[in-house]
C-alpha positions in Angstrom: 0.0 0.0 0.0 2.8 2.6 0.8 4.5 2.4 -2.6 1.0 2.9 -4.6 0.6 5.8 -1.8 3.9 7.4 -2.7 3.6 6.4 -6.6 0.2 8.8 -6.6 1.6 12.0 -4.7 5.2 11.4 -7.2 2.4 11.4 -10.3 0.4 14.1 -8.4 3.4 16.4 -8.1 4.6 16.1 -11.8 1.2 16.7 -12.7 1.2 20.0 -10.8 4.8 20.8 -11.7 3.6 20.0 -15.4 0.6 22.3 -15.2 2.4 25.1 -13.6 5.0 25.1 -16.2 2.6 25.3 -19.2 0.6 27.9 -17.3 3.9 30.5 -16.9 4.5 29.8 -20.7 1.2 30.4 -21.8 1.3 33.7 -20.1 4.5 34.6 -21.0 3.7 34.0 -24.9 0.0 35.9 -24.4 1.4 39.1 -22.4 5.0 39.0 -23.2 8.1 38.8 -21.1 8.0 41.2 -17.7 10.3 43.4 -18.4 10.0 45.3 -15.2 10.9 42.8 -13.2 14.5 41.4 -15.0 15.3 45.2 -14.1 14.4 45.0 -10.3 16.4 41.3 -10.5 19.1 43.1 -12.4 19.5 46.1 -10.0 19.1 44.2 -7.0 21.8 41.8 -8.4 24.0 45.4 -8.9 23.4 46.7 -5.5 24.5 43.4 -3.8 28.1 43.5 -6.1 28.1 47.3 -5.1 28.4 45.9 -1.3 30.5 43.0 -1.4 32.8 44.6 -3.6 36.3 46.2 -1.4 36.3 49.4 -1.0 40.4 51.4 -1.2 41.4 51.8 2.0 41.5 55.9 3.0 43.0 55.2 6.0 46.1 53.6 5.4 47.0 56.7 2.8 46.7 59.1 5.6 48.7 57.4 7.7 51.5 56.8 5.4 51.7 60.2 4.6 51.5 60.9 8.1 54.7 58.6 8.8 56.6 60.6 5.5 56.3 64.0 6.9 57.9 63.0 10.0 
């Protein structure tokens, strides 16, 4: 009994997965791609490179200067 249990819910599942997928396609090819929101992907994308990215130390050109003019 529990493999024709779990052989219904793995056919039930691709059945949803299934339907899902030709849903999103259908409304992509009726009302186009979203452009909008690649953008907000694309600028969130930006703005998490813009933080992880190393910013130049300031600090350690003061101070060597600091050290030369002594």
């Amino acid at each position: 009994m529990g493999v024709w249990l779990t052989f219904c819910i793995i056919i039930f599942g691709i059945f949803v997965i299934i339907e899902e997928l030709i849903y999103y396609f259908w409304n992509r090819y009726v009302y186009g791609p979203n452009v909008e929101t690649k953008m907000k992907w694309k600028k969130r994308v930006k703005r998490l490179q813009s933080i992880y990215k190393k910013k130049p130390a300031v600090e350690s050109r003061e101070s060597n200067q600091e050290k030369s003019s002594l």
